[in-house]
C-alpha positions as CSV (number, residue, x, y, z in Angstrom):
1,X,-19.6,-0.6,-7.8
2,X,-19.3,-4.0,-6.5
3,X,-22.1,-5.0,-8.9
4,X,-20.3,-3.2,-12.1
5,X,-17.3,-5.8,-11.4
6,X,-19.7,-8.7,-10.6
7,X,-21.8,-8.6,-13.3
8,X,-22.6,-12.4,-12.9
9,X,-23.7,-11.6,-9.4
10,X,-21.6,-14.7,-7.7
11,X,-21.1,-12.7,-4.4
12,X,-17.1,-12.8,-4.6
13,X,-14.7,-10.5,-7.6
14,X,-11.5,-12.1,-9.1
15,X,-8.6,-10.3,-8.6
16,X,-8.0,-9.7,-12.8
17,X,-11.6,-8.0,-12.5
18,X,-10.8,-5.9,-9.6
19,X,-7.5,-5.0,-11.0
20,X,-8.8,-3.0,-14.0
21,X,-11.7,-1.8,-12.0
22,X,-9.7,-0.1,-9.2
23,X,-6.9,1.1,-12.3
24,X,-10.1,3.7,-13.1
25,X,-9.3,5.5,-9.3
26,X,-6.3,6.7,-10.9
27,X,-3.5,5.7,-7.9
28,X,-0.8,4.3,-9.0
29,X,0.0,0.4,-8.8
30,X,2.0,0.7,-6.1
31,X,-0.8,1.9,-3.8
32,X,-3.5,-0.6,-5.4
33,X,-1.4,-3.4,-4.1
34,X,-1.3,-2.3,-0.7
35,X,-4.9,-1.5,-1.0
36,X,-5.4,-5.4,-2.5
37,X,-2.9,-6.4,0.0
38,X,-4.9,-5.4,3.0
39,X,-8.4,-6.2,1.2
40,X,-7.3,-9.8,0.2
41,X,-7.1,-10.9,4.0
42,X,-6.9,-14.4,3.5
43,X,-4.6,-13.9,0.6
44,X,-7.0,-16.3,-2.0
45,X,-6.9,-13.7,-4.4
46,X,-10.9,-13.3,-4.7
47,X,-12.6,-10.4,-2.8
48,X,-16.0,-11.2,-1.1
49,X,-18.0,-8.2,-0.9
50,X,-17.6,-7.0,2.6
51,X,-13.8,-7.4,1.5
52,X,-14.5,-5.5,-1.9
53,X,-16.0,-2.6,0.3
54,X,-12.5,-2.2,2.3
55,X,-11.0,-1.9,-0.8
56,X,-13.4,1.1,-2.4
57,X,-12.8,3.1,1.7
58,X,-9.0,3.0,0.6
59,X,-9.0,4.0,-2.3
60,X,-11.4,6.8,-1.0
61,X,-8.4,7.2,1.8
62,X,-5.7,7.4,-0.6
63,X,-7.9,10.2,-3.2
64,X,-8.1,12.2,0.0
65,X,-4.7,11.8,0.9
66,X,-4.9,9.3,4.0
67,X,-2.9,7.0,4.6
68,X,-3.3,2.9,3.2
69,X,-4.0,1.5,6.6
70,X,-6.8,-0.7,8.4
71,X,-6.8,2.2,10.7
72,X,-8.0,4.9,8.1
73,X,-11.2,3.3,7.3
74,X,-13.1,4.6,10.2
75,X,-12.2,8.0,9.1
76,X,-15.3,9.9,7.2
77,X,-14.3,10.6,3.7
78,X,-16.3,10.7,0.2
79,X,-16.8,8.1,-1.6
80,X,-14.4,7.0,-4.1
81,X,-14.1,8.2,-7.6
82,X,-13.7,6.2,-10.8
83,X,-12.9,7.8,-14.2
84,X,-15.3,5.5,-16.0
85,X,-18.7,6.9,-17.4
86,X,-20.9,4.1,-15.8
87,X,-19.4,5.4,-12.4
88,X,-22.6,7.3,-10.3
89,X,-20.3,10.1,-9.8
90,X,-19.0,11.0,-13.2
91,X,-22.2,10.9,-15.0
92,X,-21.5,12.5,-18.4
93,X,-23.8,14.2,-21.4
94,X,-25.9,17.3,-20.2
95,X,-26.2,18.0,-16.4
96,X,-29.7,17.7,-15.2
97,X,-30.5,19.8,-12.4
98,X,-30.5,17.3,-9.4
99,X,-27.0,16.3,-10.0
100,X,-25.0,17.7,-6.6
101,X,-22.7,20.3,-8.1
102,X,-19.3,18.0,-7.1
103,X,-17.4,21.4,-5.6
104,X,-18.6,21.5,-2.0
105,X,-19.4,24.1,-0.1
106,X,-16.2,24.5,2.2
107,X,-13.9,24.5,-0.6
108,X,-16.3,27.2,-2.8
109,X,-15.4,29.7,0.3
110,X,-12.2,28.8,-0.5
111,X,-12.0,29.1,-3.9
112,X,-14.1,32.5,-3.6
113,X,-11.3,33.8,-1.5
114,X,-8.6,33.1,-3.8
115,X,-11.3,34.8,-6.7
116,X,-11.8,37.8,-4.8
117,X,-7.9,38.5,-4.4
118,X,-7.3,38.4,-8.1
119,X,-9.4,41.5,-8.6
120,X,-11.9,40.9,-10.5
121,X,-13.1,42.6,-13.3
122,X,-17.2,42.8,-13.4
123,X,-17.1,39.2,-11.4
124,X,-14.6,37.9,-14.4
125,X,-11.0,37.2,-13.9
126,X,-9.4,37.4,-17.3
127,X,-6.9,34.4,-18.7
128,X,-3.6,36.3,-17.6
129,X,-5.0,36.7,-13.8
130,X,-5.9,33.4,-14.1
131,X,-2.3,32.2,-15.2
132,X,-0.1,32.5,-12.7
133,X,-2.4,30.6,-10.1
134,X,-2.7,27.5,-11.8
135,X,1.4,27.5,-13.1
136,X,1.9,27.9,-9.0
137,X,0.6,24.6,-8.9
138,X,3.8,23.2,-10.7
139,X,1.3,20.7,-12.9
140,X,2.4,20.2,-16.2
141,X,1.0,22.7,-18.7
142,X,-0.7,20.7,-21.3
143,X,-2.5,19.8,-18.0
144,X,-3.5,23.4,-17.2
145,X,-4.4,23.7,-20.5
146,X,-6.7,21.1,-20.0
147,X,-8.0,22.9,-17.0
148,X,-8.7,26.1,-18.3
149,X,-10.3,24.7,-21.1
150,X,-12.5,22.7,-19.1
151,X,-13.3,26.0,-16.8
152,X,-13.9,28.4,-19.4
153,X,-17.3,26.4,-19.5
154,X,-19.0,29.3,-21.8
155,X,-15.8,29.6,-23.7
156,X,-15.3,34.0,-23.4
157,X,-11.8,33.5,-21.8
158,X,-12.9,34.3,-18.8
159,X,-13.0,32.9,-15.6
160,X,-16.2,34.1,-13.3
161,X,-16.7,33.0,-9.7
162,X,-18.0,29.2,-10.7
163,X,-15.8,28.6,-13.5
164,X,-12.9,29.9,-10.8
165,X,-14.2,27.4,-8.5
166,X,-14.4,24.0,-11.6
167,X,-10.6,25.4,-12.2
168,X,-9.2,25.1,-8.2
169,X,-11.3,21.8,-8.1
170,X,-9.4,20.2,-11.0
171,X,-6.3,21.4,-10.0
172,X,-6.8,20.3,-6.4
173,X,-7.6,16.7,-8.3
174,X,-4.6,16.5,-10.2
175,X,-2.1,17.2,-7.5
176,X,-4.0,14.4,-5.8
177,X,-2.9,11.9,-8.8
178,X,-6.1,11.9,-10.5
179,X,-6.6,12.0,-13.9
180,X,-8.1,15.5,-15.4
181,X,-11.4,14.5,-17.2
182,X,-11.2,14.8,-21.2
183,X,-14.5,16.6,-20.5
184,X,-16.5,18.3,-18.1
185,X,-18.3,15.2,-16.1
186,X,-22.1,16.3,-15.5
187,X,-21.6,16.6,-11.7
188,X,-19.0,19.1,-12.1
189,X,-20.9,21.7,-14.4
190,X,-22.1,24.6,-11.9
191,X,-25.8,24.6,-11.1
192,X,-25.7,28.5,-12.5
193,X,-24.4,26.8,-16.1
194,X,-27.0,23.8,-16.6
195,X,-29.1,24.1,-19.1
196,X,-31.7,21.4,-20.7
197,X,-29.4,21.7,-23.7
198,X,-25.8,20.1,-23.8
199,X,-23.1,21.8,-21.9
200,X,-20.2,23.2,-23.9
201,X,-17.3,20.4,-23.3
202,X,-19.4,17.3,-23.0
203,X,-20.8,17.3,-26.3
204,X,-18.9,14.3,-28.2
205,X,-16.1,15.3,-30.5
206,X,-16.3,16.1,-33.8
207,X,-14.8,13.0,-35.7
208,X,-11.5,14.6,-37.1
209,X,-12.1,14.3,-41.0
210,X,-15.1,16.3,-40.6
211,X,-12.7,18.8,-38.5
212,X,-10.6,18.7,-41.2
213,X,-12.8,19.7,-44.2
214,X,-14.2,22.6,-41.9
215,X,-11.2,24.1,-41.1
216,X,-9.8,24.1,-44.7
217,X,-13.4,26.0,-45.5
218,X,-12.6,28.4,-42.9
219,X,-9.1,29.0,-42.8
220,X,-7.6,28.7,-46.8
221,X,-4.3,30.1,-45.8
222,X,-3.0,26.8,-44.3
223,X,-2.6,25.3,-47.8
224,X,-4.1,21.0,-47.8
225,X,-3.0,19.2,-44.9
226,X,-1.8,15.5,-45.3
227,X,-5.3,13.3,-44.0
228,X,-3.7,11.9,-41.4
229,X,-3.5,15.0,-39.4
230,X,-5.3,14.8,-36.3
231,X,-7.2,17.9,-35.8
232,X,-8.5,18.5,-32.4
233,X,-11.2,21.2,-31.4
């Protein structure tokens, strides 16, 4: 990380570059300037390394809800996450196999719990089981949406115990103030879906006038659309 923001590799990062690098952790600017606060200890403005370090443990602190202090960085906690594809813990395109599957394996028992009390159908919990469990969480439903889209990974509209478990974990990450992904990051695909080929919901959009001409093919009712309609998948 520290060498993404210090590209010119002068041992120290200026507080503009470090600004719109931490941004990416998704906390808000309120807790970044605490963070910088207590980072910045001689209050120059410019992070050495061992200064840009503290920085990445609380933002770490704060995704895992601990508190902004000096005293929280000897706590153990993950590293810190950055929605930004050169990050090494969102790597997107298809998931390889050696990619840790980013749900781990406390929270799966979890999750499976939760699965298991919905009553699953042949190990599939179908979209209106599925419903009332993520509404519970009180996010905002174009949020959920976003969710369920990125769960139903091979798109039947149903949920089986993986998919469950991509569903809780994005949920869990949005009540923590992080962003939901606008697709399925590699580390996040479960090992049971990874295939050499693409996965479903990291392959790049379809540019929208292409959309567009296919969907008049397909569906003539709709009558012509003005071109400026954004079409999305």
């Amino acid at each position: 990380f520290f060498s993404q923001v210090d590209s010119a590799n002068t041992g120290r990062v200026l507080a503009s570059d470090a600004a719109v690098f931490l941004k990416k952790s998704g906390l808000t600017d309120l807790v970044l300037g605490k963070i910088w606060d207590l980072a910045d200890t001689d209050g120059k403005g410019i992070l050495n390394k061992q200064e840009f370090f503290v920085a990445l443990r609380l933002v770490a602190c704060a995704q895992n809800g601990l508190d902004v202090s000096l005293s929280s960085l000897n706590l153990p906690v993950p590293p810190p996450r950055f929605t930004d594809t050169s990050s090494p813990l969102l790597l997107s395109g298809a998931a390889s196999a050696d990619v840790p599957w980013a749900v781990k394996l406390e929270d799966k028992a979890k999750y499976d719990a939760i699965f298991d009390s919905l009553n699953p159908v042949n190990g599939l919990l179908s979209g209106d089981k599925v419903k009332p469990v993520l509404l519970n969480s009180k996010l905002p439903v174009d949020i959920l949406g976003r969710v369920w889209e990125l769960s139903d990974i091979d798109r039947d509209g149903m949920l089986d115990r993986d998919e469950f478990a991509v569903a809780m974990f994005l949920v869990y990450c949005a009540l923590e103030k992080e962003p939901v992904p606008m697709s399925l990051p590699a580390a996040l695909v479960p090992p049971s879906k990874r295939k050499p080929v693409s996965v479903p919901g990291v392959m790049p959009l379809i540019s929208s006038s292409l959309h567009a001409k296919e969907s008049h093919q397909s569906l003539p009712p709709v009558g012509v659309l003005p071109a400026k309609t954004p079409l999305t998948q």
